[in-house]
C-alpha positions in Angstrom: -67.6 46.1 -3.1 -70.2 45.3 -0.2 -69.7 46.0 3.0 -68.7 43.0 5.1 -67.7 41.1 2.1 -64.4 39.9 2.1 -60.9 41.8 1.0 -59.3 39.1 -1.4 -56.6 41.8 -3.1 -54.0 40.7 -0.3 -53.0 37.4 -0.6 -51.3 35.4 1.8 -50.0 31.4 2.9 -51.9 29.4 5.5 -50.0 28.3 8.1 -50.9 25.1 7.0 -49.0 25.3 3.5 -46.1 26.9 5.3 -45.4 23.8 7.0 -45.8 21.6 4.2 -43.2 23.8 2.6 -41.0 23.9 5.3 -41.3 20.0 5.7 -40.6 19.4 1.9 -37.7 21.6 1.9 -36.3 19.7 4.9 -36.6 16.4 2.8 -34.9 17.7 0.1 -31.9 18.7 2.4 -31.9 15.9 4.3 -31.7 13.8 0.7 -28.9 16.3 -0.6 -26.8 16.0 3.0 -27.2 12.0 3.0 -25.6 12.2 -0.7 -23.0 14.6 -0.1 -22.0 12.4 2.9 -22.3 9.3 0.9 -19.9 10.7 -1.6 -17.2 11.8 1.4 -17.1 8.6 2.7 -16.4 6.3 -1.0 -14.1 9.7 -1.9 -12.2 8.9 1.6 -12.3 4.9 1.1 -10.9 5.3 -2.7 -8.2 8.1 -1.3 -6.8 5.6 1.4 -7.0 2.3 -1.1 -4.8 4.7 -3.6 -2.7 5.5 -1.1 -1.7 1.9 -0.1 -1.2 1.2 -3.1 1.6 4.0 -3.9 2.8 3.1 -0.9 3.2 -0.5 -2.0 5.1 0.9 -5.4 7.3 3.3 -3.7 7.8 -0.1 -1.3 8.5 -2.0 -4.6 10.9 0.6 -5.8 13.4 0.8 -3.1 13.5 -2.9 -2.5 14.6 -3.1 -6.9 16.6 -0.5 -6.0 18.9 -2.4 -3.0 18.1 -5.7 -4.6 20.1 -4.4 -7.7 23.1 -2.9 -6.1 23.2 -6.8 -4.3 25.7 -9.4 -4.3 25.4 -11.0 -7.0 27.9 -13.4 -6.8 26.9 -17.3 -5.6 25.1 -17.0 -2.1 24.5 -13.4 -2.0 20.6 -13.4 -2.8 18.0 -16.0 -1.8 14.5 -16.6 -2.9 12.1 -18.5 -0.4 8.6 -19.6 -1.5 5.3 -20.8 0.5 4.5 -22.8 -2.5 7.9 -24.6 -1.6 7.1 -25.2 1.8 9.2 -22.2 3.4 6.9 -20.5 6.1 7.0 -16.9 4.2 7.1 -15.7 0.8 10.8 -13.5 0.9 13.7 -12.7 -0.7 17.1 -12.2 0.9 20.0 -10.7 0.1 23.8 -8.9 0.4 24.6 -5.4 0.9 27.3 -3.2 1.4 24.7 0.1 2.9 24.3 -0.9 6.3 20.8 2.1 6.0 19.0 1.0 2.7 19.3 3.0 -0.8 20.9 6.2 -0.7 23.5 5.7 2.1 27.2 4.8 2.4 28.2 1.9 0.3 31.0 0.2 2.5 34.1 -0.8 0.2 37.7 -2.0 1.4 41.0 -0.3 0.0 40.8 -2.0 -3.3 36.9 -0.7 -3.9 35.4 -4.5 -3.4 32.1 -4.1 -1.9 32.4 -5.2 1.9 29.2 -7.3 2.7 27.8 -5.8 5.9 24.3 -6.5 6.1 21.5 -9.2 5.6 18.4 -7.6 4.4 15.1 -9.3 4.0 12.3 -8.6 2.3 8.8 -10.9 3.3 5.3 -11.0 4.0 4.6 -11.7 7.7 1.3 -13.6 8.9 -0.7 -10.0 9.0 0.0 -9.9 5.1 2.4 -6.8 5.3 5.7 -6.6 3.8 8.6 -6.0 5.9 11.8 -5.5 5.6 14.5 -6.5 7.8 18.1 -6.3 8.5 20.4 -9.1 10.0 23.7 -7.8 11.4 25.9 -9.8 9.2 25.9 -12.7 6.9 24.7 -15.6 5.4 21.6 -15.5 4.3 19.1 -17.4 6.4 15.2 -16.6 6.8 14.7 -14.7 10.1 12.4 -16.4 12.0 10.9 -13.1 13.4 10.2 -9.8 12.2 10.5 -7.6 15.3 12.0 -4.2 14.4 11.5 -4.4 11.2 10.2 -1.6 8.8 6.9 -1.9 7.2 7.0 -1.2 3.6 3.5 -2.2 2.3 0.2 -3.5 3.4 -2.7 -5.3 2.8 -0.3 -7.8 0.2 -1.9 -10.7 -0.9 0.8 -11.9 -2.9 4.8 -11.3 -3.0 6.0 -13.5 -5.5 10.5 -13.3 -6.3 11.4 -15.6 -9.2 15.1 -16.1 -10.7 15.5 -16.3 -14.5 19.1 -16.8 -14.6 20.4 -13.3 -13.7 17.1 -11.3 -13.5 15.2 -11.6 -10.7 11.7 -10.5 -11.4 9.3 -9.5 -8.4 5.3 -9.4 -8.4 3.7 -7.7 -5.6 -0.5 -8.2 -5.2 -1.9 -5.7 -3.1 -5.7 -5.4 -2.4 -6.3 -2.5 -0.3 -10.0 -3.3 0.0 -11.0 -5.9 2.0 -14.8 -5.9 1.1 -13.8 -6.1 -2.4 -11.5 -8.9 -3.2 -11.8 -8.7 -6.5 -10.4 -4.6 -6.4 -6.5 -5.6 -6.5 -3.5 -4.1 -7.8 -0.5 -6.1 -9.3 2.5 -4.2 -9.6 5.9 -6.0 -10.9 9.3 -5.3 -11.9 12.7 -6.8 -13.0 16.4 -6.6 -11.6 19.1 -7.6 -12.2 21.9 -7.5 -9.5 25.1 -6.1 -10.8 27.5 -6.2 -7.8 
């Protein structure tokens, strides 16, 4: 080797390609971060759509539940319509548990069923359903739902038909309001046997 020639045996990175390293690495972070945040926030959406939507079964449940152990017997359930003119879609009906399923059923001495409560079932104007309690009997739509307990929202469509005996119930639920096309229809059959 000369003297005053160069040493190239120890090789080294300009500061120059450093930065463009460090700059492309950045990128690619950045990219992978803006992804893994994308997919948090659809997982999140999807978790919360599911979860109105099991909320609206185990809704749907309960009210087959009381709507089964109802009066059965001439007045005891009512069906009320929008496409009949009513102002909500709802059914009503008879029951002898003043606290919903799984509570005291009130009988008198001879085991009849003693008809405490009104309950009613309906979509409200902010598209929940709702169900409330009257005191005591007949069977009238209640004009308001104060105090009453949510049991599904986000319901497009609560639909109670009578088929002679069987009442069958459709709930529409689309917990998505961007997609309107994303809903879920759950339905179910009773038949009232009190």
């Amino acid at each position: 080797m000369r003297p005053g020639a160069p040493c190239r045996a120890e090789h080294g990175y300009t500061l120059l390609e450093l930065a463009v390293a460090i700059i492309l690495m950045a990128f690619i972070a950045l990219a992978l971060f803006a992804a893994f945040g994308f997919t948090v926030t659809f997982a999140r959406r999807v978790e919360s759509e599911i979860d109105e939507v099991q909320r609206a079964r185990a809704g749907l449940v309960i009210l087959a539940r009381e709507l089964s152990e109802a009066g059965a017997t001439d007045g005891g359930v009512a069906l009320w319509s929008r496409e009949h003119g009513d102002p909500h879609d709802a059914v009503g009906f008879l029951s002898a548990r003043t606290d919903g399923p799984g509570r005291g059923f009130v009988v008198d001495s001879l085991g009849t069923p003693n008809w405490q409560v009104a309950v009613y079932y309906l979509v409200d104007t902010t598209n929940q359903l709702t169900r409330v309690t009257v005191g005591s009997p007949p069977l009238a739509l209640p004009t308001s739902v104060d105090g009453g307990q949510i049991v599904a929202t986000h319901v497009r469509r609560f639909r109670v038909r009578r088929d002679g005996d069987v009442i069958s119930i459709t709930l529409i639920v689309a917990p998505d309001a961007k997609d309107p096309s994303a809903i879920t229809t759950l339905e179910t059959a009773v038949r009232p046997r009190n």
